[in-house]
N, C-alpha and C positions, 0 to 999 in steps of 0.2 A: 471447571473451565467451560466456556461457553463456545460454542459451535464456530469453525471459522470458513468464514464463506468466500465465494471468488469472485473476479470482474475477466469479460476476455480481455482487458486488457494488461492482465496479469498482476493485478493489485489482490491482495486478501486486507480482509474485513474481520475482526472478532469485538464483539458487542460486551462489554462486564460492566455490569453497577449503570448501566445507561448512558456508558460513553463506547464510542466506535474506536479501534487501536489499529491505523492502516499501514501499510507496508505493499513491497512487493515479494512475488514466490519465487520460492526456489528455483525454479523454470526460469524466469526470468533474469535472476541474478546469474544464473549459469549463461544465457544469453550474451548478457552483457560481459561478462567477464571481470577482470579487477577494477571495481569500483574508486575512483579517484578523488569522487569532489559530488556534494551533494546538498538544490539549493533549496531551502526549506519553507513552506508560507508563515504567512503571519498570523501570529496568536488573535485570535478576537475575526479572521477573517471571514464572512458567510461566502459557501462555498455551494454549487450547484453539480450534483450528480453526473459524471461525466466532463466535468471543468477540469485543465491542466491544472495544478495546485504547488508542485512540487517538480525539479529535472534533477535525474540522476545520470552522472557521467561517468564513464569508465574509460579503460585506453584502447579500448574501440568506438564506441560511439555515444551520443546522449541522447538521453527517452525523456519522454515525459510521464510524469507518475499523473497519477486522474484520482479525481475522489470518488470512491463509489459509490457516493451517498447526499443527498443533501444536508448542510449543516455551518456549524461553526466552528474554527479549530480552535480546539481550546490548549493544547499544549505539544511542541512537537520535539524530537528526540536529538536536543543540541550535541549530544552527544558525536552525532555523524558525521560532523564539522569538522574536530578533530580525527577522527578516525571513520572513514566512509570505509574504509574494509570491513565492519562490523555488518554491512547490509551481504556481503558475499558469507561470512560465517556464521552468521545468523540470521537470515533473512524473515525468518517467519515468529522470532521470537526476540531478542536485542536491537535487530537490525530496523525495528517499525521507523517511520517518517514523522508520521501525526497522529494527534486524536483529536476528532472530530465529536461534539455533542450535535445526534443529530435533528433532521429537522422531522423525520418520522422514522420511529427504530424500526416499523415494519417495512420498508423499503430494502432492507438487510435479507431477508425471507425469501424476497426475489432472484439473490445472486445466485449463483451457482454452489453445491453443497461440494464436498471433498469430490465425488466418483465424476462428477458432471463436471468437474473443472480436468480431469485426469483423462477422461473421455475427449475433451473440447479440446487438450494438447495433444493429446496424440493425434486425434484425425487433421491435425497441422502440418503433422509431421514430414 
C-alpha cells in the first residue's frame, strides 16, 4: 500500500496504480461529528489544488472538502449517498469521497507525511 499523505485542511491523499483516493482524517470526521448528508463532484471534473470539490454535512455544521491536488475526478464513492455514516466509521479507508487522476503525481510529495500531519494537529489544539 502506498504512502498516505495530508492537506491542513484535513483531507488525506493516497496515490495506487496512478490514481489519487481522497477523503478526510479521522481528526476531522471526530470534528464534525455524525455525518448526515454528503455532496459529491463530478466524474470527468478538472479540478485545481486547493479548490472546494466536495461538502460534507453533519448535525453540527458543513465543511467543505478541497482537492489536494490538481486533476480530474475520475470516480467518487456513490456509496456515501446512501450511507454518509461510512465517512465517521471509516474515514480513512471506506469512507474516501473521490478519485482524482492527477495532473502531476509529484505534487502528492509535497503534503504532509503521517508525523507532520500529527504534529500540525496537535499544535492546533
Amino acid at each position: 500500500m502506498s504512502e498516505t499523505r495530508f492537506t491542513r485542511d484535513h483531507e488525506w491523499v493516497r496515490l495506487e496504480g496512478g490514481i489519487a483516493t481522497v477523503g478526510i482524517t479521522d481528526h476531522a470526521q471526530n470534528a464534525l461529528g455524525d455525518v448526515v448528508f454528503v455532496d459529491l463532484p463530478e466524474v470527468g471534473r478538472e479540478v485545481s489544488a486547493g479548490e472546494a470539490v466536495a461538502v460534507v454535512e453533519s448535525v453540527k455544521a458543513a465543511s467543505d472538502v478541497y482537492a489536494p491536488i490538481a486533476g480530474r475526478i475520475v470516480e467518487v464513492n456513490a456509496g456515501l449517498a446512501e450511507n454518509p455514516g461510512t465517512i465517521n466509521a471509516a474515514p480513512t479507508t471506506d469512507g474516501w469521497f473521490f478519485r482524482i487522476e492527477p495532473a502531476d503525481a509529484a505534487e502528492i510529495a509535497g503534503l504532509m507525511d503521517e508525523a507532520a500531519y500529527a504534529a500540525f494537529v496537535d499544535s492546533q489544539a
